[in-house]
C-alpha positions as CSV (number, residue, x, y, z in Angstrom):
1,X,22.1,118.9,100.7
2,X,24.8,118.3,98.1
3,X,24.8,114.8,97.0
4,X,28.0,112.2,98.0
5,X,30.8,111.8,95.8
6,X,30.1,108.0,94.8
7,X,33.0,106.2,93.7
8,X,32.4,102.3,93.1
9,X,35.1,99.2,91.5
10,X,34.0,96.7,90.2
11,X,33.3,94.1,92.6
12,X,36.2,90.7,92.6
13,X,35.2,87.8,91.8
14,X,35.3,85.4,94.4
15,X,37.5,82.2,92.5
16,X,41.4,83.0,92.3
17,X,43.2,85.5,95.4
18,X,43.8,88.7,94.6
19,X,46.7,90.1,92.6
20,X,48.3,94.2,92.3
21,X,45.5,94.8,89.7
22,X,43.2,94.4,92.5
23,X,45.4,96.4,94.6
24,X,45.6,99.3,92.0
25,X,42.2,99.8,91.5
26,X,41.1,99.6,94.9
27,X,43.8,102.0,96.2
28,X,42.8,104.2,93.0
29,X,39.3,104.6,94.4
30,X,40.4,104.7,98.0
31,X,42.6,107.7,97.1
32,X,39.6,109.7,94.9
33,X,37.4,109.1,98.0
34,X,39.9,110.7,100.2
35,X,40.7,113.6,97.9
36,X,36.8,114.4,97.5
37,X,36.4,114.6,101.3
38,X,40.0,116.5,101.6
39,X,38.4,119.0,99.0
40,X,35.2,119.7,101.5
41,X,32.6,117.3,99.6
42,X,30.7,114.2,101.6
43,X,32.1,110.9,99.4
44,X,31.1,107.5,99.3
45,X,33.1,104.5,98.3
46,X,31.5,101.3,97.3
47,X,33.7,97.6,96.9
48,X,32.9,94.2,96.8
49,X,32.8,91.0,95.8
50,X,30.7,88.7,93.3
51,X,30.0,85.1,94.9
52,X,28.0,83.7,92.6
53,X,28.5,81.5,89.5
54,X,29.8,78.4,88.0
55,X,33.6,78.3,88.3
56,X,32.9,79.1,92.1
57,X,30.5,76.3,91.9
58,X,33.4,73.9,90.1
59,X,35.7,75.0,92.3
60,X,33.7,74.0,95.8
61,X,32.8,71.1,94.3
62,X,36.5,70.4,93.7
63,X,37.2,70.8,97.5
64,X,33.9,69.2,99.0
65,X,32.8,72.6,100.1
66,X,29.8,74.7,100.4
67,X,29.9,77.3,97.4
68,X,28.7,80.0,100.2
69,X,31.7,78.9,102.2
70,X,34.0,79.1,100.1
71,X,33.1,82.5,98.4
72,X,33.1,83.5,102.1
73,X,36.8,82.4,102.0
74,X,38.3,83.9,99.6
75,X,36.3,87.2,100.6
76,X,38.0,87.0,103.0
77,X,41.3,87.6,101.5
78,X,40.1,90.5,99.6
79,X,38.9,92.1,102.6
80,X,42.6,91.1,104.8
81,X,44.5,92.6,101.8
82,X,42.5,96.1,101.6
83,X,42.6,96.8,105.2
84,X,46.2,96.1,105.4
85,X,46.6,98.5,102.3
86,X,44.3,101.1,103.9
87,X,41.4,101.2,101.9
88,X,38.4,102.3,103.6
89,X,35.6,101.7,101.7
90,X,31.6,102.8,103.2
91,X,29.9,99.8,101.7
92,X,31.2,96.3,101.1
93,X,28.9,94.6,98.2
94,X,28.5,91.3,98.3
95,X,26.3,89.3,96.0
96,X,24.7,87.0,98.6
97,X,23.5,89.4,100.1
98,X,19.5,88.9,100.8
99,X,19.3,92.9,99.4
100,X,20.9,92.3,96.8
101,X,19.2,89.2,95.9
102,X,15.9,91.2,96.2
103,X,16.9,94.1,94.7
104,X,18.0,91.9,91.8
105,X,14.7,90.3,91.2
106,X,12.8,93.2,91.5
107,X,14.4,94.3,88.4
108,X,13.9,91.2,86.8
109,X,10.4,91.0,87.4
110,X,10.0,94.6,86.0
111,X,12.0,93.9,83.0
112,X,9.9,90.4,82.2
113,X,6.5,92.6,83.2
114,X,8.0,95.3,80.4
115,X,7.9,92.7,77.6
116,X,12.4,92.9,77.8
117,X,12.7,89.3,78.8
118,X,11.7,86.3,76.4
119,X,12.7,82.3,76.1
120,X,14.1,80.6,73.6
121,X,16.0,77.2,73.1
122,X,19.7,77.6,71.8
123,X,22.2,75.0,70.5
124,X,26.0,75.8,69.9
125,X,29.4,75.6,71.6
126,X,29.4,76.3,75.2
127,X,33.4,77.1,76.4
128,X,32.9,75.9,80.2
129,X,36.1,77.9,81.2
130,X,34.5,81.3,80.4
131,X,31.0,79.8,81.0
132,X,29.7,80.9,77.4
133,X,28.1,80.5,74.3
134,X,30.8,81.1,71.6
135,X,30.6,82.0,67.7
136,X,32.6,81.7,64.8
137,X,34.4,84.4,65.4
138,X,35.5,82.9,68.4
139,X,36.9,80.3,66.1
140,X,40.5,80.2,64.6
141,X,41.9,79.7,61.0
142,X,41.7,76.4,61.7
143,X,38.2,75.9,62.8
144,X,38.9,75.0,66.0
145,X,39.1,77.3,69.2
146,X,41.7,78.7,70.7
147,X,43.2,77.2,73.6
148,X,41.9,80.2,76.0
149,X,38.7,79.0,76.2
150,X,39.2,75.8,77.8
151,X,37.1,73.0,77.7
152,X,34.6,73.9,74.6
153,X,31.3,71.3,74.5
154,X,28.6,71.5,72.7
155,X,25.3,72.2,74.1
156,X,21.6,72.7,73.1
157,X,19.5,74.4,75.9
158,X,16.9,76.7,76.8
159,X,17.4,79.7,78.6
160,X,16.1,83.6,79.2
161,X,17.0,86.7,77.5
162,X,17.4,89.7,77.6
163,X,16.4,92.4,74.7
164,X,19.7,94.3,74.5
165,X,19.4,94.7,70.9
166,X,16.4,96.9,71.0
167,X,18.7,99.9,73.0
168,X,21.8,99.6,71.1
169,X,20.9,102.5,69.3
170,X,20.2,104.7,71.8
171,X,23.5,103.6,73.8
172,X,24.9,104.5,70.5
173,X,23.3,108.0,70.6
174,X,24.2,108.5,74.3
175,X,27.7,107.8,74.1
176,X,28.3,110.0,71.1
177,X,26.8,113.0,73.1
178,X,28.0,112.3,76.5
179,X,31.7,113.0,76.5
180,X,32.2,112.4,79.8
181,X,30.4,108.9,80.3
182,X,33.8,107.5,79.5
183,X,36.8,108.3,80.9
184,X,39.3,109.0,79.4
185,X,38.3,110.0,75.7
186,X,39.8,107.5,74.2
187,X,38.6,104.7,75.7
188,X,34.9,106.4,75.3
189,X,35.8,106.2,71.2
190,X,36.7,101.8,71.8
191,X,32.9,101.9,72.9
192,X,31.7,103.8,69.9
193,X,33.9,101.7,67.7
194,X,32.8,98.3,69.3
195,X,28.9,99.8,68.4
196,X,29.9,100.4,64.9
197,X,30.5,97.0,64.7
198,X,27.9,95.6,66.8
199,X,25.8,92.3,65.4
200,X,22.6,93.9,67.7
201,X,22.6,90.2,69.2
202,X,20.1,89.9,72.2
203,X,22.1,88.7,75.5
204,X,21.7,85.7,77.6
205,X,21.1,86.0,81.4
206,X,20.2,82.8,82.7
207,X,21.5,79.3,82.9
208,X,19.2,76.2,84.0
209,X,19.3,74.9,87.6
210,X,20.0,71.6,86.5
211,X,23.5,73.1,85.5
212,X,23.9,75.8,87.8
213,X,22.8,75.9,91.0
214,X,24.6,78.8,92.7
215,X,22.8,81.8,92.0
216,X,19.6,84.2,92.2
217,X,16.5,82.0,91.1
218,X,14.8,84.1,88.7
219,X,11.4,85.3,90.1
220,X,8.9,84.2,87.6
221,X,10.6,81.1,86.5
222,X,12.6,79.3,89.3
223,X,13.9,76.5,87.2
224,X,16.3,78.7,86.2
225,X,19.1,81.0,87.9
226,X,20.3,84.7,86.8
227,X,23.9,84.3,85.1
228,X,26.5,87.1,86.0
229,X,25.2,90.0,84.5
230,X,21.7,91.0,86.4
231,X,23.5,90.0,89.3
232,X,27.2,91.2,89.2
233,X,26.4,94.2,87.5
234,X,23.4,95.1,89.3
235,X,25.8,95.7,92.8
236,X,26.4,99.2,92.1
237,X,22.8,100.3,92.7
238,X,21.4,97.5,95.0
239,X,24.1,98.7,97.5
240,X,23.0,102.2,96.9
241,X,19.5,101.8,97.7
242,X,17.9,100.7,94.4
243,X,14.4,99.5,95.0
244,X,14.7,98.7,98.2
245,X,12.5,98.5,101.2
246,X,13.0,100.6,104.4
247,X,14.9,100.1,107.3
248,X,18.0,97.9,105.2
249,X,20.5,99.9,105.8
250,X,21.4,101.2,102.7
251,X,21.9,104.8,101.4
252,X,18.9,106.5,99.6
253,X,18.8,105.6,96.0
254,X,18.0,109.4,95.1
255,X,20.2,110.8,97.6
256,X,23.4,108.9,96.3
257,X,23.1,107.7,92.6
258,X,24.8,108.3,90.2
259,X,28.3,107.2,90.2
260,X,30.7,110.0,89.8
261,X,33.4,107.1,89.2
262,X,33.0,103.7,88.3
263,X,36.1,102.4,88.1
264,X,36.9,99.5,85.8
265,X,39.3,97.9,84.1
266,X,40.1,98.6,80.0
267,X,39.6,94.4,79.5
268,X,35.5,95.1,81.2
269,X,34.8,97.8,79.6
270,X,33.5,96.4,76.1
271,X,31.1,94.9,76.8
272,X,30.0,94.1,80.0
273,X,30.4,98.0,81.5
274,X,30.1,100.0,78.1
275,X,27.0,98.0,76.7
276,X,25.2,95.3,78.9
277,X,25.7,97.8,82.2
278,X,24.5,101.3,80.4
279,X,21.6,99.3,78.2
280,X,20.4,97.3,81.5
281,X,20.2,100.4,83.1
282,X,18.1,102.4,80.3
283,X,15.9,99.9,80.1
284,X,15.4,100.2,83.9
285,X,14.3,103.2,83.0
286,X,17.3,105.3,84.3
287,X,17.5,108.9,82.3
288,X,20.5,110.0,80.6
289,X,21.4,112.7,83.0
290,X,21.7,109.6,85.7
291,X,23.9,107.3,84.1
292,X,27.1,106.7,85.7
293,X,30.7,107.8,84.7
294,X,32.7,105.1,83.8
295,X,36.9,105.7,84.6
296,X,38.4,102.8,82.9
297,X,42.1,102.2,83.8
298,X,44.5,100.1,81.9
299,X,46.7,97.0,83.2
300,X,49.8,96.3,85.3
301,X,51.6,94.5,83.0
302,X,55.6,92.6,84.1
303,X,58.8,93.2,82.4
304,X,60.2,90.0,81.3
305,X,63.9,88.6,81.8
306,X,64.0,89.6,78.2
307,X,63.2,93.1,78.8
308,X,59.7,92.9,76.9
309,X,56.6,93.6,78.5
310,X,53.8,91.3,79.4
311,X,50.7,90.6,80.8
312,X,50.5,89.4,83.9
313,X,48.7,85.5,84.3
314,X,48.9,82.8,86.9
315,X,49.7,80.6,84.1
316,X,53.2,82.4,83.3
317,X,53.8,82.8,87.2
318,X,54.5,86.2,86.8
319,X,51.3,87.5,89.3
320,X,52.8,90.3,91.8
321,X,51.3,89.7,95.2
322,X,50.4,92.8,96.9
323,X,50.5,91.8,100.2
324,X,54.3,90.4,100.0
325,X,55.5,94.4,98.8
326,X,53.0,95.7,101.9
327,X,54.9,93.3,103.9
328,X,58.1,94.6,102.7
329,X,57.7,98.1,102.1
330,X,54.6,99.0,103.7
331,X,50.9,100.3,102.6
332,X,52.1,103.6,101.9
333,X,55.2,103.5,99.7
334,X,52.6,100.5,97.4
335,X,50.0,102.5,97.5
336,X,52.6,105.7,96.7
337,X,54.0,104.0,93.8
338,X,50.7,102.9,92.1
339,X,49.6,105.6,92.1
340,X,52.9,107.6,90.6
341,X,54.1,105.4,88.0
342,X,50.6,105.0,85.8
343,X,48.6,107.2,84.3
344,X,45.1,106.5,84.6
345,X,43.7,104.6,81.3
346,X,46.9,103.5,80.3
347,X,49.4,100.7,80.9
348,X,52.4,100.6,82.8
349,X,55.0,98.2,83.8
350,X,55.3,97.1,87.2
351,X,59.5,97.1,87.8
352,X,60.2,95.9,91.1
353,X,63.4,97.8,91.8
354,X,61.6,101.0,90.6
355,X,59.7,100.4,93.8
356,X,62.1,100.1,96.0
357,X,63.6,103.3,94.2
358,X,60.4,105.6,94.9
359,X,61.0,104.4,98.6
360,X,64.2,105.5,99.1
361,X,64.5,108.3,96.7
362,X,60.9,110.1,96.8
363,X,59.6,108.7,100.2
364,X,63.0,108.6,102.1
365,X,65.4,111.0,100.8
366,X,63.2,113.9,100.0
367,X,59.9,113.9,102.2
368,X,61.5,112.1,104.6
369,X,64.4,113.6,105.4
370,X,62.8,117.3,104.8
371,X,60.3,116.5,107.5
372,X,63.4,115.6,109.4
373,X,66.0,118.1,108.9
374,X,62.9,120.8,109.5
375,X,61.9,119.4,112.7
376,X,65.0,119.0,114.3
377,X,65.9,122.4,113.4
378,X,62.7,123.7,114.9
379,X,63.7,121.7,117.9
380,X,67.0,122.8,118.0
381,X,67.1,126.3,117.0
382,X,63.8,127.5,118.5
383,X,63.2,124.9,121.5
384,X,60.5,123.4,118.7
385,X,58.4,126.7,118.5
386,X,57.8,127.7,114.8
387,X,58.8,131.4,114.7
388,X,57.0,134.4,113.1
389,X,58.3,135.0,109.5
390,X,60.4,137.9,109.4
391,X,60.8,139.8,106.3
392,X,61.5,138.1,103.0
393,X,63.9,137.7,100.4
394,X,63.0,136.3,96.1
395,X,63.7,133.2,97.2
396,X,61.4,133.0,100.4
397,X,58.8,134.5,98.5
398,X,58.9,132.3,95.8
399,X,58.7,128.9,98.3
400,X,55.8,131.0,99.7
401,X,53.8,131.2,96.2
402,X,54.6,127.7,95.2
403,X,52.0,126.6,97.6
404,X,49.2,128.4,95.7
405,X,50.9,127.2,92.2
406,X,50.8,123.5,93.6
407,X,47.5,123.5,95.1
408,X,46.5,125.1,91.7
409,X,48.1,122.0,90.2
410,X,47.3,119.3,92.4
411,X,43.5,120.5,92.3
412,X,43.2,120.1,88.6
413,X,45.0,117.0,88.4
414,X,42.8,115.0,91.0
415,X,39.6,116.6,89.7
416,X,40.8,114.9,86.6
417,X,41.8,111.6,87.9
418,X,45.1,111.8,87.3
419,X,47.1,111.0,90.9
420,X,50.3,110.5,89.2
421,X,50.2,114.4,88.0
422,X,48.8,115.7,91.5
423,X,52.0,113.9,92.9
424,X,54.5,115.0,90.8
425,X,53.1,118.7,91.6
426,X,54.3,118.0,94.8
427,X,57.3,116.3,95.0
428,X,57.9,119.4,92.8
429,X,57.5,121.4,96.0
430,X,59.4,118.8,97.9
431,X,62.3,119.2,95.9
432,X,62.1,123.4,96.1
433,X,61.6,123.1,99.9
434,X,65.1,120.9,99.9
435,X,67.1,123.2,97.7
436,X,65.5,125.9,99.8
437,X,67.2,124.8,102.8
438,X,70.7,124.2,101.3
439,X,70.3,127.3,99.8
440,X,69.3,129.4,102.6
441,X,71.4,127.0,105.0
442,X,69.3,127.6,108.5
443,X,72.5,125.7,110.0
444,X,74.7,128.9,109.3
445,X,72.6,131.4,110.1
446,X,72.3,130.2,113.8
447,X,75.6,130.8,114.5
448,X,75.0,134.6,114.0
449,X,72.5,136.1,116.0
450,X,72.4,139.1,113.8
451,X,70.8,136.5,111.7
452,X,68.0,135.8,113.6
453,X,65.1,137.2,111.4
454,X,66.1,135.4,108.5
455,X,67.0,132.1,110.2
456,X,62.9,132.6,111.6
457,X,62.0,133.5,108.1
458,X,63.4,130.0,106.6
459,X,62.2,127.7,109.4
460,X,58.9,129.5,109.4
461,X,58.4,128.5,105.6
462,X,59.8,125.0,106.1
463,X,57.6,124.2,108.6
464,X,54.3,125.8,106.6
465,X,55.5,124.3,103.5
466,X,55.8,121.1,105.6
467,X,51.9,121.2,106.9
468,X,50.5,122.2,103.5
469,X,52.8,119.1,102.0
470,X,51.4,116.6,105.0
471,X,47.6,117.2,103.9
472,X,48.0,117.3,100.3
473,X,49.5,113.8,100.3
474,X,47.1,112.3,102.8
475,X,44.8,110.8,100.1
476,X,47.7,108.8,98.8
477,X,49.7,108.0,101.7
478,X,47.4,108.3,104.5
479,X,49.3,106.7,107.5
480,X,52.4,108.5,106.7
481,X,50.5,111.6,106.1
482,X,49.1,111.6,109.6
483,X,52.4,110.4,111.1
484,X,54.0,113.7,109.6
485,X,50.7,115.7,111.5
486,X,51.6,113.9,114.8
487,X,55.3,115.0,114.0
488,X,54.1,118.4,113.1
489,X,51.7,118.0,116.3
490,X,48.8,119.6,114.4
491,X,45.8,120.4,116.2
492,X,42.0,118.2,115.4
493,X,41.1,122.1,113.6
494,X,44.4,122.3,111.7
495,X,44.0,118.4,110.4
496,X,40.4,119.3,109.3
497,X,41.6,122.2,106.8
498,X,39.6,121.2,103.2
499,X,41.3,122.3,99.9
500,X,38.9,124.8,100.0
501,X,40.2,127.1,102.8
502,X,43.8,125.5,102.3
503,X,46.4,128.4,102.6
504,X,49.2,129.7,103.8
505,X,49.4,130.4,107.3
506,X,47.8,126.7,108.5
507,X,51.0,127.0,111.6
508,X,50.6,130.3,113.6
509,X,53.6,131.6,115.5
510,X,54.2,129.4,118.6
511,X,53.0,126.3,117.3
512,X,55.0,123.6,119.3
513,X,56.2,120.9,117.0
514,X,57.4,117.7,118.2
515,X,60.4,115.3,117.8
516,X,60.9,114.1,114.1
517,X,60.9,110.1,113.7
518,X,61.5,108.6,110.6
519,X,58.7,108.5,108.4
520,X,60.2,105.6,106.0
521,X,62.8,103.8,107.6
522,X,65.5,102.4,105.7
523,X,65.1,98.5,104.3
524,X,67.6,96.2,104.0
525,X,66.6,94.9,100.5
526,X,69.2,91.9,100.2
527,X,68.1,91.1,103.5
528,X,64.6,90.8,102.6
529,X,65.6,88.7,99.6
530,X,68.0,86.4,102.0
531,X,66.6,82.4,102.4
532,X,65.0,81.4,105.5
């Protein structure tokens, strides 16, 4: 048996509500899943959230609430906002999890039993905001730090860690023969850069329980609780099965690991993903040839009033709230636009109005109104029978081939991450079928019946081209995708067609279609934007 696609994100943590970053990568992974299984291959999608920790401790305190409960809470939100986006994920990781929990000492245990883990009293300046230890390079000119790290105390305490130092070589060695453990190049070259300038300091993974409560005790020392990175981190295996007992309901270590993407964001990447993640798991004693791919995307940034762009932060109130643009536009033209307008790795600008352009113009004018105009012609023309082709001219021949050339397209692009190009294939099609039809005007060749080979020919082709279009989007636009099927009335067998026996010929002659509806219904922007 040929082992899942496993795509995983990092998990949210569970102490602000999510924002379109969270959206973006979750829709990312939601649309690789889709494509894998589209393409014929078994997939797995793993998301989550991490509940542990001391701002979520803080910040129950704050309220007079249980940190459990309040995790719980704003899980919750996460979990509203991806099913009203459509993101159907096969595992949900959550940190409080008792498997996790065990899975999670397990490892610890192991690592101490190795000789990994040692104590040691430390005294310095603890920033309470980003609950750590800082250095002078945190420090500005000045000597003081910078304002981003909040509260900054100072603090002497003992605490556990853990021997990264010792495999920072051989991450060093891995990464520089391992071109793919990094996705895309360049970001793979910030690792090696960041090891070329690497201290080799030994990292930190506990914090005492007369601090920090809310967390994993840490099995052979209780006094003390594992901080963030054996316990975030360790979510993408405990969910898949690492080290755990039978009958828990989780996939087979073996059968699932490793992660063909783990998809993170450019800020996690160096170091909690690049270094901590890939040196934990080494020292686990996980070999090379099972070390995850990591697909680092870049950020959502906001064009300001003045044009520039920025980062988006609560602080500036500029956060974009994904579940206001569902509620206006719907899942499928958020998720369509996210996926169009950035390339994977790299930055983009989220505009608004360039939103509620890809609606109208993409979504609406040109899928939309092809799967219209064709239907209704079907309807019309052929009491909504798709006729046998007849014979064909250059220009039927070439909307004929253009399936093959886009499926070409679209195949390499998603293999390589890189939705925006698979789309853009597409609505390349789109567009051809469109002109095809003004071109080859089906309206005036029905009024001649000596016509009537070539008017078959070019709703044939429009109809085909159609079916071909509806499951090649269906990763990205899912609910639309299947609303086009219903349109199209495609048969359970016909829906099922993989990217592997994709071509032309899906509609046979004398496949009823059914009434066209409108797949994107026009908005009234101003009215959306009118006062209450």
């Amino acid at each position: 048996m040929n082992k899942p696609f496993y795509v995983t994100t990092a998990i949210d943590y569970t102490n602000g509500s999510p924002h379109i970053g969270h959206a973006y990568e979750k829709i990312l992974a939601d649309t690789i899943t889709r494509y894998q299984r589209l393409s014929g291959r078994e997939a797995y999608f793993l998301t989550g959230v991490d509940q542990h920790g001391q701002k979520v401790q803080q910040s129950a305190e704050k309220q007079g609430r249980d940190p459990a409960e309040y995790a719980d809470t704003i899980a919750g939100e996460f979990i509203a906002l991806w099913d009203k986006l459509n993101v159907r994920y096969d595992g949900w990781a959550a940190t409080t999890d008792p498997r996790h929990k065990a899975c999670v000492q397990k490892a610890l245990q192991h690592l101490h039993d190795a000789g990994q883990l040692y104590k040691k009293a430390h005294r310095g300046f603890y920033s309470v905001r980003q609950e750590q230890f800082l250095t002078d390079k945190e420090r500005q000119p000045d000597g003081n730090f910078g304002p981003e790290w909040g509260e900054v105390v100072e603090l002497e305490e003992e605490n556990w860690y853990f021997k990264l130092s010792e495999h920072v070589a051989w991450l060093r060695s891995f990464a520089a023969s391992h071109e793919s453990c990094v996705i895309p190049a360049f970001r793979r070259q910030e690792l090696l850069n960041a090891l070329d300038k690497a201290e080799g300091a030994d990292l930190c993974i506990s914090r005492p329980r007369t601090r920090l409560q809310w967390g994993i005790p840490l099995p052979f020392d209780p006094e003390f609780v594992n901080y963030v990175w054996f316990d975030a981190l360790m979510n993408y295996i405990s969910f898949a099965g690492y080290l755990a007992d039978e009958n828990t309901n989780l996939p087979r270590f073996e059968d699932l690991w490793p992660a063909d993407a783990q998809i993170i964001g450019k800020d996690i990447l160096v170091p909690p993903h690049g270094v901590y993640w890939l040196i934990m798991l080494h020292a686990l004693g996980i070999p090379d040839d099972k070390m995850p791919v990591l697909l680092v995307h870049g950020w959502w940034n906001i064009r300001s009033s003045s044009g520039q762009s920025e980062k988006m932060s609560k602080s500036l109130g500029n956060v974009i709230d994904p579940a206001a643009l569902t509620a206006t536009f719907g899942p499928d033209a958020v998720r369509y636009y996210l996926m169009r307008d950035i390339a994977t790795g790299q930055d983009a600008d989220f505009i608004p109005d360039r939103l509620a352009s890809r609606y109208q113009t993409d979504l609406g004018n040109d899928l939309g109104n092809l799967a219209n105009r064709t239907l209704n012609m079907i309807g019309r023309y052929r009491s909504a029978s798709v006729p046998e082709a007849g014979p064909e001219n250059e220009d039927d021949t070439a909307l004929r081939q253009t399936a093959a050339t886009t499926l070409e397209a679209y195949r390499s692009a998603m293999d390589n991450f890189l939705p925006h190009l698979a789309l853009e294939a597409v609505w390349k099609w789109v567009a051809q079928c469109n002109q095809y039809a003004e071109r080859r005007a089906p309206w005036t060749l029905a009024k001649d019946p000596a016509k009537g080979a070539e008017l078959d020919t070019v709703l044939h082709h429009l109809a085909e081209s159609l079916a071909h279009i509806a499951l090649l989007v269906s990763p990205v636009i899912p609910g639309s995708a299947s609303g086009l099927m219903d349109q199209l009335q495609l048969t359970p067998a016909q829906r099922a067609t993989t990217l592997t026996n994709l071509q032309w010929g899906i509609l046979p002659p004398g496949h009823t279609t059914g009434k066209p509806s409108p797949l994107f219904p026009r908005i009234d922007l101003d009215a959306q934007q009118q006062p209450e």
